[in-house]
C-alpha positions, -999 to +999 in steps of 0.1 A: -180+030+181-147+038+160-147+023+128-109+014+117-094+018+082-075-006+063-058-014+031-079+008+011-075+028-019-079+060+006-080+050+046-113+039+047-135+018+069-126-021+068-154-044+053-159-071+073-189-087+070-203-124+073-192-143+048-211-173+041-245-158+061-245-127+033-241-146+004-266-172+013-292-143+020-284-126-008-285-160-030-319-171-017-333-134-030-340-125+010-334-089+011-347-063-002-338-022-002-363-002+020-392+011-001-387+044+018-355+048+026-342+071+055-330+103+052-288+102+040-267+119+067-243+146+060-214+126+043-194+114+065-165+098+043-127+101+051-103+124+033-071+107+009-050+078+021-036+081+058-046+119+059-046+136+092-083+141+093-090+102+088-107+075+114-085+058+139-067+030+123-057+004+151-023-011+137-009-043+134+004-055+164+032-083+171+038-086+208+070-111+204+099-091+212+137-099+205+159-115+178+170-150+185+205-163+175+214-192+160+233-222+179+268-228+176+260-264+163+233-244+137+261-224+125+288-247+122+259-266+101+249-236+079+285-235+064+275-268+047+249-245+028+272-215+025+304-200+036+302-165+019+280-139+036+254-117+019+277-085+012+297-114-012+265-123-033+283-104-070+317-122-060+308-158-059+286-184-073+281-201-038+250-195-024+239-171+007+227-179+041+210-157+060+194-164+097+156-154+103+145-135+139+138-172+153+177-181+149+168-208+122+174-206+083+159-177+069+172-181+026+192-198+010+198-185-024+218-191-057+235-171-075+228-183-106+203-210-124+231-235-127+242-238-091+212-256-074+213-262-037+205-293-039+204-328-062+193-360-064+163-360-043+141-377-059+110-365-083+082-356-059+088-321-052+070-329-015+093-358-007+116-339-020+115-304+000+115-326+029+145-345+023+164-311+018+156-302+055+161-335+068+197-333+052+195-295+067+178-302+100+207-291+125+207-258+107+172-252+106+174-261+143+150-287+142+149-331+142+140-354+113+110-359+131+098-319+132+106-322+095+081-355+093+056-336+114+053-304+088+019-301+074+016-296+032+001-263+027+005-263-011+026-268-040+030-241-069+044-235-100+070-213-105+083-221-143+095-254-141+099-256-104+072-265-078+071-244-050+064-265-016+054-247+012+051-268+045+040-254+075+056-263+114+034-285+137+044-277+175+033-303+198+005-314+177-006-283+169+000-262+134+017-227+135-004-201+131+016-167+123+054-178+109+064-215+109+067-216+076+092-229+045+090-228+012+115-250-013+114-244-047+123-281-063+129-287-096+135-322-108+144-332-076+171-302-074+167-276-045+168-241-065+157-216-034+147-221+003+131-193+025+115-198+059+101-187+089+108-219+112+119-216+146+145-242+163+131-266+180+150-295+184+123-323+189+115-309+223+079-319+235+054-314+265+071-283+271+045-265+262+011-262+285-025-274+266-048-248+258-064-234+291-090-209+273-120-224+252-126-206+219-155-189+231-130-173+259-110-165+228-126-142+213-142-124+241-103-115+245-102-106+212-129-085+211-121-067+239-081-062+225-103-041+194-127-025+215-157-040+211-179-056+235-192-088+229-221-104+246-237-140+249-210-155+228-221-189+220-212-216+189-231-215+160-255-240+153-245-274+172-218-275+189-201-297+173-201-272+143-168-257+128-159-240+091-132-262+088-095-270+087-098-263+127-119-231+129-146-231+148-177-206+142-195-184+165-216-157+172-222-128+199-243-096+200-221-067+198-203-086+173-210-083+134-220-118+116-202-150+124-166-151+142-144-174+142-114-193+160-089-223+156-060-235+179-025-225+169+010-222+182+031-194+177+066-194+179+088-167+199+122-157+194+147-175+222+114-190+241+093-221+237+062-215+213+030-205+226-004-222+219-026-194+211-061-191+194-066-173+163-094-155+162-109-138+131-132-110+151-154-084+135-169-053+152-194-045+126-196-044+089-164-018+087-135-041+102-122-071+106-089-085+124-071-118+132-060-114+165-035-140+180-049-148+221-025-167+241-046-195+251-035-201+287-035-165+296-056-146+271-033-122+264-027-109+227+004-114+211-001-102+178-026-089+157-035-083+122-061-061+105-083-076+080-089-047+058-069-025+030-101+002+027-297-150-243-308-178-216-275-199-224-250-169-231-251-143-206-245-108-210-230-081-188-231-041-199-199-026-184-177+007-182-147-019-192-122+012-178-142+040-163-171+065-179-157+093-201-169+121-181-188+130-152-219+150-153-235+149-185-212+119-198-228+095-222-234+060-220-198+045-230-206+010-214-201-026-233-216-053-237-199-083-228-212-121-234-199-154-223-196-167-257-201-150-293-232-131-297-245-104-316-241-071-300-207-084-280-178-059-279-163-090-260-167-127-246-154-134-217-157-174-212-118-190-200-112-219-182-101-198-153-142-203-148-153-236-158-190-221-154-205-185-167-200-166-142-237-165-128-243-200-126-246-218-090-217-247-087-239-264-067-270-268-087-254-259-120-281-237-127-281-199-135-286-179-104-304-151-126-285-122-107-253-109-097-240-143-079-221-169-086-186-189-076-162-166-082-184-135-070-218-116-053-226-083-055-253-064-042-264-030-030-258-020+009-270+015+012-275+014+050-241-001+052-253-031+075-280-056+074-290-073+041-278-071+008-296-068-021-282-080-060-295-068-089-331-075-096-334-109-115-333-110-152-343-146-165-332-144-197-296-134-184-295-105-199-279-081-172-280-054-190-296-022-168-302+016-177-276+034-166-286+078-161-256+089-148-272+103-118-254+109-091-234+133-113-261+149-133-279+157-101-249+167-083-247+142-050-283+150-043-296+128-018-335+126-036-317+102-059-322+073-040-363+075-039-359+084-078-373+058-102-340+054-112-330+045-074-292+060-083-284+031-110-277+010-085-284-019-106-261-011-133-239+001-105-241-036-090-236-052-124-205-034-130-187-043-100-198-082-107-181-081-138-149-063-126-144-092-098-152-116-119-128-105-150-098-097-119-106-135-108-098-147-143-069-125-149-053-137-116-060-170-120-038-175-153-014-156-133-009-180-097-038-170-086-055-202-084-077-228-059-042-242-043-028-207-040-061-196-020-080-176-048-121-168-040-143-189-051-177-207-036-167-246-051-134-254-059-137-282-077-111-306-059-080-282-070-071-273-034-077-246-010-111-243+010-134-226-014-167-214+003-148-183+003-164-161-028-156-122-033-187-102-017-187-066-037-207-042-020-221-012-039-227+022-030-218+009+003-229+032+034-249+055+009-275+063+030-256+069+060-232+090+039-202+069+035-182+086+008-147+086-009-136+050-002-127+017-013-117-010+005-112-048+008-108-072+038-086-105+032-096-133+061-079-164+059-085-191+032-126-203+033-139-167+044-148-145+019-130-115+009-151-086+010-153-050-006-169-018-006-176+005-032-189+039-026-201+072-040-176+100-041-183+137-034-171+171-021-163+174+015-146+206+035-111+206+041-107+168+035-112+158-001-127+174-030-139+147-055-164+153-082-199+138-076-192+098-090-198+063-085-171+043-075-184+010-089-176+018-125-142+031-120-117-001-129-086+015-113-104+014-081-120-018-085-086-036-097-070-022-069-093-031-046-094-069-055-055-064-056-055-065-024-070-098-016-043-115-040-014-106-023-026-108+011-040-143+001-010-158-023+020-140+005+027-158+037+001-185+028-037-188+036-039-176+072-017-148+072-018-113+053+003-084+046+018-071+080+042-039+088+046-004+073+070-022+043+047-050+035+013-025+037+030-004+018+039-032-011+005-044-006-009-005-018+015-006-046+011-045-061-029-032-061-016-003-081+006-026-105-023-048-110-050-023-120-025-011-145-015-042-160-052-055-161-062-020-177-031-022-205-030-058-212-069-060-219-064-029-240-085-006-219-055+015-215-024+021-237+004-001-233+038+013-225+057+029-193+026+056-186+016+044-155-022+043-157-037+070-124-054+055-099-088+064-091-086+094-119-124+090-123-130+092-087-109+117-083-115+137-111-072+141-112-062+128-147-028+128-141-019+114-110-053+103-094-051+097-057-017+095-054+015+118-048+025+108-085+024+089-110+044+059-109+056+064-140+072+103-134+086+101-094+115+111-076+112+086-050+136+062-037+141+039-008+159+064+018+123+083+013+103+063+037+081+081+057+087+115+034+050+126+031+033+152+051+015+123+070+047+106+080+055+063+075+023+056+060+014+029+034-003+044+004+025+076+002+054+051+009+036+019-015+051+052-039+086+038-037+080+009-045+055+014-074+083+039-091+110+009-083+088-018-101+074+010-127+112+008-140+116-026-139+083-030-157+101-003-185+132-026-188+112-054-196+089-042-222+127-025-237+140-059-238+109-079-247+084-053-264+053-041-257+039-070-285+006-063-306-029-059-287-035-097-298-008-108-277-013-091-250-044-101-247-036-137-258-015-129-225-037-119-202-061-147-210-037-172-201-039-185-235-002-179-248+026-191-229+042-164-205+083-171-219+067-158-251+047-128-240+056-090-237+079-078-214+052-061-192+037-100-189+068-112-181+073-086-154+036-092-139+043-132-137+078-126-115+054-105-091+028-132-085+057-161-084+076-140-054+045-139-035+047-179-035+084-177-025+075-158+010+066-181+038+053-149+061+036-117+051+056-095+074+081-088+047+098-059+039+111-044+007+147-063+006+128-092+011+103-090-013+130-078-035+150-113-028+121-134-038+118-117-068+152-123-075+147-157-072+112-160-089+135-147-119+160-181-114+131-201-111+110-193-140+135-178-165+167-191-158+177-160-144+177-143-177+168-109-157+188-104-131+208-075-143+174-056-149+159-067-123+191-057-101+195-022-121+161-015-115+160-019-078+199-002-068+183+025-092+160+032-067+178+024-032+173-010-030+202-024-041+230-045-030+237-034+003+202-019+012+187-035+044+157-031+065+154-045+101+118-058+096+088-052+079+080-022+102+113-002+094+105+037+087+142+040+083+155+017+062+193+019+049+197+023+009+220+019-013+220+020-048+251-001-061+242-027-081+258-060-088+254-060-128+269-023-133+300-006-123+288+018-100+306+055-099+322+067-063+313+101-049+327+115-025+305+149-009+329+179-012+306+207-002+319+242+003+307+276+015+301+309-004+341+315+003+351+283-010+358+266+022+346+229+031+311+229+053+311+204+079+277+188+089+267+183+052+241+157+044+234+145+013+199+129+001+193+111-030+164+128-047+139+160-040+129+152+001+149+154+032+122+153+058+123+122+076+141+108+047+179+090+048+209+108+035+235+087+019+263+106+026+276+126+056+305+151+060+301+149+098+335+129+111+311+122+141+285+105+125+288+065+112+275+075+078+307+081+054+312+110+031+319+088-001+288+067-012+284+042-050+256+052-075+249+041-106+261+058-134+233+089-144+225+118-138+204+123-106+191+150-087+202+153-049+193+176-022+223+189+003+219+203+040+240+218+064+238+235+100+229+274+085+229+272+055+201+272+026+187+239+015+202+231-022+189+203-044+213+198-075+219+181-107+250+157-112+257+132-131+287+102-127+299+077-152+302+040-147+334+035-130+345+072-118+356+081-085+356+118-079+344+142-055+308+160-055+309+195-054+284+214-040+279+253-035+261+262-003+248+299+001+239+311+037+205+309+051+203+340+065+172+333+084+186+300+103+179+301+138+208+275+147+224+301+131+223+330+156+190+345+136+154+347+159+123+349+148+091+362+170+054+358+164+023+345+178+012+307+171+027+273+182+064+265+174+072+295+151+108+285+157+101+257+138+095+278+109+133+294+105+151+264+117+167+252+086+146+227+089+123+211+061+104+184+087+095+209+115+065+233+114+047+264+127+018+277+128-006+305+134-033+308+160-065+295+143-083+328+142-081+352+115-070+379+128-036+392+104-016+401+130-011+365+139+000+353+108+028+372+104+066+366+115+096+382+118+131+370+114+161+390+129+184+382+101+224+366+110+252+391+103+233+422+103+221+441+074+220+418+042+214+424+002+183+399+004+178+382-032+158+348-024+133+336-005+130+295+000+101+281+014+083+252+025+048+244+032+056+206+034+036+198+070+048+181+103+030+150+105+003+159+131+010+196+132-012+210+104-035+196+080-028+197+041-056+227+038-038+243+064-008+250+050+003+284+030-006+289-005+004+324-011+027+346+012+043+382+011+081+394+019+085+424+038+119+437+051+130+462+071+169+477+074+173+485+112+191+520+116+190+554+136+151+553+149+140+526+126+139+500+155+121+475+130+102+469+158+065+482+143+047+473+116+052+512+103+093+497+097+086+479+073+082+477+034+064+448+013+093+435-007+077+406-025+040+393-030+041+354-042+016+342-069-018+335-056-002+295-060+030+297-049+023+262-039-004+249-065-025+225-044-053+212-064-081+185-065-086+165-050-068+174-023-030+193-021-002+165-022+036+163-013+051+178-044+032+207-044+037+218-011+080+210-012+106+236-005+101+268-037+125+290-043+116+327-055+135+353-065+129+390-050+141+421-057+176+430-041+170+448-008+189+453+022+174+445+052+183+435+089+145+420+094+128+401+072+084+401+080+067+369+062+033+367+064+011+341+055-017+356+031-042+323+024-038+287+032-049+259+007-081+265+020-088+299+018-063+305-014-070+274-034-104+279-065-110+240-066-115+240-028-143+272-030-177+274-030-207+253-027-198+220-052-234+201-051-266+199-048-269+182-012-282+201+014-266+180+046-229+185+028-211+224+031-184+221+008-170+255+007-136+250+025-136+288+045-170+279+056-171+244+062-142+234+073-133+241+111-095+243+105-096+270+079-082+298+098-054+282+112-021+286+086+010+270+087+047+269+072+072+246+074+104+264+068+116+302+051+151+305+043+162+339+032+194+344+005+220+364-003+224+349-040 
């Protein structure tokens, strides 16, 4: 069976297990590890985020084609809410109206926090929000009596404003994915409206009943995964259901309890559809929401679940991560719920009303690691049972902790040791890290009415019966390795997460030998994850589409760092914290491209990694984009003293008065509330930040929170089609700055203009967006706004060498960009060939920086060598510029050159250039000319190089390709542990090694 990733820290398996069966069997003390536990298999986890060499990810799916229009009559009304359009937003203080897919209302927003929509409608935000549509109805599309029919979801605080979200009821039935408005009220003042409704205009019967039962349900929706379910059949009576509609049941071939509820979904330009939604879930590694149409089982849409003393209790934690691997010493805390002697901390709040191992229901200390907000428990076979921590009456869940894993080097005896691999302390730690993310969240937004994980919630809203489940050591014994991950079902199922053990593994990912359960980053991020896909779009629907997946990655990082500095677990400042730099044994930038803090990347660089539009690389962009934003606050606000911020994070001083970085955090968690879908891309979570700002501060930041965004593309002017756009437009003008107006003057090496030039904002051009164009053929213009800075750009044209550049432009300037181009003798479009043996070795001299070639995959050196049949004859050759940046799906990272030689050839009277004998080694590159290192060789190392060579002439250029990242690279040699199922040495153990590739060699005159 193919296990699917999702929303992990690296693409990982999703977690999907039972909710409420697990953490009743693990409550009740049921399960138990195996005495004698099988023997591990060779590790079998997956390589770094969306890599090439990961398991089959089946993506979200949303069957509903097309883009409504509005009415005439819906129009004619919408000019009551606004006349200017959304390129006027810096000239007016009216507000703007813009239309969602579904041809109703999809915001209205102010200008400013003095210009409500709305007044006088009375003081219950509820009432309230309603009234504003009923006045609004013939925009929206829809009848006073639609408006009456709207369920309450929930009302939240944003500052002073409540934020109502009602949801559409279709014929009697609720709308399962869109349907939804929020208003943000505010003394009976309308401040910001966003929605998902669709037009419906009172119409009713014109919609058949549901034809399929739910049992018929979600044998459709099993099959539309691929799994095959059997004997499906109601659990417990028949009459049984979890709940707000759902209905629960059970069918071999089919992990834990399913379940199903009656929805209606609407369609652009058609009537909605009734339509079951079924949460399904293959086996303990996935989980999806799939929408079934239920007259003719079809599947409209689907979602995946996963992103990968006796009265004071005490906890001994790593409160970041240990400081070291093998032979590290025992750094951990303790932590108690109230003052004690031998507490570094105490962690009792009112975010938990009850220590966090205490049973709501019997009020009595559960004497493990379970209680409302959290379980966790060990799940070495990956299915089945799960076993907490063993029992400790006097609450004192403080475990030895031996470090090894690491000490022994991933040996596989460690589970049969006497110290079983610390997977106590292991468990402990990871009940303490969900349970301190709960609290953090929860003085954040993240509460009962905004859908938060807990097992009783106390009459504050939501479902509850929904605690986190925290898995550790997940899949150890059927060597799962190198993940995390965390599934979000909808609100009364519990999230679920899997922690695992990390190791070296061939050609995919070279971590050191550590336990995932004590790194924080990893942990944060994780539970991350089932915030925003809880608190965005409401309690049925998560994060959906490249954009909003790749938000999701990103707000996980944000979080992990914010929890890390604000606790004081990590400096405070702009210094992004890495993630997963214990895990991955990386310091610097952990598992990521970069560090937020230090990147190049903007919005015209979706989809720039070698792996193509993919979540974690392009969750980048907007990590960088909110990493400056985050700067500007704390340079406005402060970073305060530790006190504060952790008076801050406890919710115990008033955000309006915290540092900037709190400040920041709280406008995140309010946008969530201000998005009635989770399909969202980055404009529009960008807009409901914007407006979270007006709501809770007055608007007080809108000029950094503007700068900060057109500073990285995603200014006023930027637009995406949907949530799935890989090519989104930029722009980076904003409306608080006087932007500076370029116009792209490029010439050649005689001073003439080049036509065909393309200009990109920032160090990438594969399958990025230039912002300029000197191609009178093409819609994009020449002339582009910028802020005023100095910025690197890259410039291409048709034969000629790729250029990146310094300039800078002051606030205000119009002038033209001059840029220098220098022939790429080399270029194929050019008139130059190139011969060899492999698979699209064009690709390799086609000025080109997204296309790739490579060798044969055998070792043999006369197929990893090229030559080029220079342009123009015999040339003074100075430079060499060269890529080993992959084609998505063309080579692996390991695959790709490390080192390379340069040997030419000048063509005259016998010398043909034709044999090997013809030619001359010019140039030998460093051993890492591109420096890919653990735990795995990442985007910036692998970018277009340029080296200099000495001046030859030549008529033929040879290139050969000396070692791959593989074969070339130390950290990726050699056997790496003790565990005799694992080869780690890349030559040896990885089945790619011998095939080599290059993206792109451009050879220079100057």
């Amino acid at each position: 069976m193919t296990r699917h990733p999702r929303r992990g820290l690296t693409t990982s398996a999703a977690v999907a297990a039972s909710a409420a069966l697990v953490f009743a069997m693990a409550v009740d003390g049921a399960s138990a590890a195996p005495s004698a536990p099988p023997s591990p298999s060779t590790p079998t986890g997956v390589p770094a985020a969306g890599d090439e060499h990961a398991h089959d990810l089946l993506p979200d799916v949303d069957n509903r084609k097309g883009t409504a229009k509005p009415s005439s009559a819906q129009r004619s009304a919408g000019k009551g809410l606004s006349a200017k359009s959304a390129t006027a937003r810096s000239a007016t203080s009216e507000p703007v109206v813009t239309w969602n897919r579904f041809g109703s209302v999809d915001t209205v927003t102010p200008t400013s926090a003095s210009s409500p929509l709305a007044t006088g409608l009375g003081s219950d935000p509820v009432d309230a929000a309603r009234a504003y549509l009923e006045d609004n109805a013939t925009a929206f599309g829809l009848t006073s009596a639609d408006i009456s029919a709207m369920e309450h979801v929930t009302t939240n605080e944003v500052g002073k404003s409540s934020v109502v979200m009602l949801r559409q009821v279709i014929d009697g039935v609720p709308a399962g994915i869109d349907g939804m408005v929020v208003v943000a009220v505010d003394k009976g003042s309308v401040r910001y409206v966003s929605s998902t409704l669709a037009p419906v205009d009172g119409a009713t019967g014109a919609r058949k009943s549901a034809g399929l039962t739910p049992e018929e349900a979600l044998g459709k929706a099993a099959e539309d995964v691929g799994a095959d379910a059997k004997g499906i059949k109601r659990a417990g009576s028949a009459q049984r259901s979890s709940g707000k509609g759902w209905t629960d049941m059970t069918a071999s071939g089919l992990h834990g309890t399913q379940q199903a509820k009656l929805v209606a979904v609407p369609v652009p330009g058609e009537d909605a559809r009734q339509a079951y939604q079924v949460v399904v879930r293959e086996d303990q590694d996935s989980g999806y929401s799939v929408y079934v149409d239920a007259q003719s089982g079809e599947t409209i849409a689907r979602e995946a679940l996963v992103d990968f003393d006796s009265d004071n209790p005490r906890w001994k934690v790593f409160t970041g991560t240990p400081s070291g691997v093998e032979g590290a010493p025992d750094t951990r805390v303790e932590w108690c719920w109230t003052a004690a002697a031998g507490c570094a901390e105490t962690v009792a709040n009112p975010a938990s009303p009850l220590a966090w191992d205490v049973d709501p229901a019997t009020k009595l200390s559960t004497t493990t690691t379970s209680g409302n907000n959290t379980f966790a428990g060990e799940r070495w076979l990956g299915t089945g049972p799960v076993t907490p921590a063993a029992l400790r009456g006097d609450r004192s869940y403080v475990y030895s902790w031996t470090n090894q894993w690491a000490n022994s080097k991933c040996d596989p005896a460690s589970y049969t040791s006497a110290a079983r691999n610390d997977i106590d302390a292991a468990t402990a730690n990871l009940f303490g890290m969900h349970n301190r993310m709960h609290d953090w969240a929860y003085n954040l937004g993240f509460t009962e009415k905004a859908w938060n994980f807990q097992r009783d919630n106390y009459g504050k809203g939501g479902i509850g019966n929904d605690p986190t489940l925290g898995y550790s050591q997940s899949g150890a014994l059927r060597g799962d390795r190198n993940n995390a991950n965390f599934g979000t079902p909808p609100d009364g199922v519990s999230g679920y997460s899997n922690m695992y053990l990390w190791q070296p593994l061939a050609g995919a990912f070279y971590a050191p030998c550590v336990d995932g359960d004590y790194d924080m980053s990893v942990i944060g991020h994780e539970y991350g994850h089932g915030i925003s896909n809880r608190m965005a779009g409401g309690p049925d629907m998560g994060l959906s589409g490249l954009q909003a997946g790749a938000m999701g990655e990103s707000w996980s990082d944000l979080m992990a760092t914010e929890y890390l500095q604000e606790w004081g677990y990590a400096p405070v400042g702009p210094k992004a914290t890495p993630m997963g730099s214990f895990v991955t044994g990386n310091p610097d930038r952990g598992i990521r491209n970069y560090n937020f803090s230090d990147s190049p990347l903007n919005y015209s660089n979706v989809g720039y990694d070698l792996t193509g539009p993919q979540v974690h690389a392009d969750g980048e962009i907007w990590s960088a984009t909110q990493g400056d934003i985050r700067s500007a606050f704390i340079g406005r606000y402060g970073a305060g003293t530790a006190e504060e911020q952790k008076a801050c994070a406890s919710g115990t001083k008033a955000v309006n008065t915290c540092p900037g970085n709190r400040r920041w955090m709280q406008l995140v968690f309010d946008a969530w509330l201000l998005m009635p879908s989770g399909s969202v891309s980055m404009i529009d979570a960008r807009n409901a930040m914007l407006a979270a700002d007006l709501l809770r501060f007055g608007g007080a930041n809108q000029d950094l929170l503007w700068d900060g965004f057109a500073g990285r593309g995603m200014g006023d002017g930027a637009s995406s089609r949907n949530a799935a756009d890989s090519d989104p437009v930029p722009s980076f003008r904003s409306p608080y700055s006087r932007s500076a107006t370029l116009t792209a003057a490029p010439t050649d090496e005689d001073g003439r203009p080049v036509p065909g030039t393309k200009v990109y904002v920032g160090e990438y051009t594969a399958r990025s967006t230039p912002v300029a164009d000197t191609d009178p053929a093409t819609a994009l213009p020449a002339t582009f706004e910028i802020g005023a800075g100095e910025r690197t750009y890259t410039v291409t044209a048709p034969g000629k060498a790729q250029t990146r550049v310094t300039f800078s432009a002051k606030a205000g300037q119009t002038r033209n960009m001059p840029v220098k181009l220098i022939d790429n003798l080399s270029d194929t479009t050019a008139g130059a060939t190139i011969t060899g043996e492999g698979t699209a070795v064009q690709a390799m001299a086609d000025g080109d920086e997204g296309t790739t070639g490579t060798t044969v995959a055998t070792p043999t050196a006369a197929q990893r060598s090229f030559t080029i049949d220079l342009v123009g004859g015999r040339q003074q050759v100075r430079k060499v510029q060269v890529s080993a940046l992959p084609q998505p799906g063309v080579a692996g990272r390991f695959q790709n050159v490390r080192q390379f030689t340069i040997s030419t050839c000048d063509a005259k009277g016998r010398v043909t250039c034709s044999q090997d004998a013809d030619f001359s080694e010019a140039y030998t590159s460093p051993a890492d000319a591109f420096p890919g290192d653990a735990p795995r060789p990442v985007a910036p190392e692998l970018k277009m190089r340029t080296f200099e060579i000495p001046r030859t002439p030549a008529t033929h250029v040879k290139v050969e390709l000396v070692t791959n990242q593989c074969s070339g690279g130390p950290a990726f040699q050699g056997e790496q542990d003790n565990d005799p199922n694992n080869a780690t040495d890349c030559t040896t153990g990885y089945s790619g090694a011998a095939k080599m590739a290059m993206t792109e060699v451009q050879v220079l005159r100057r």
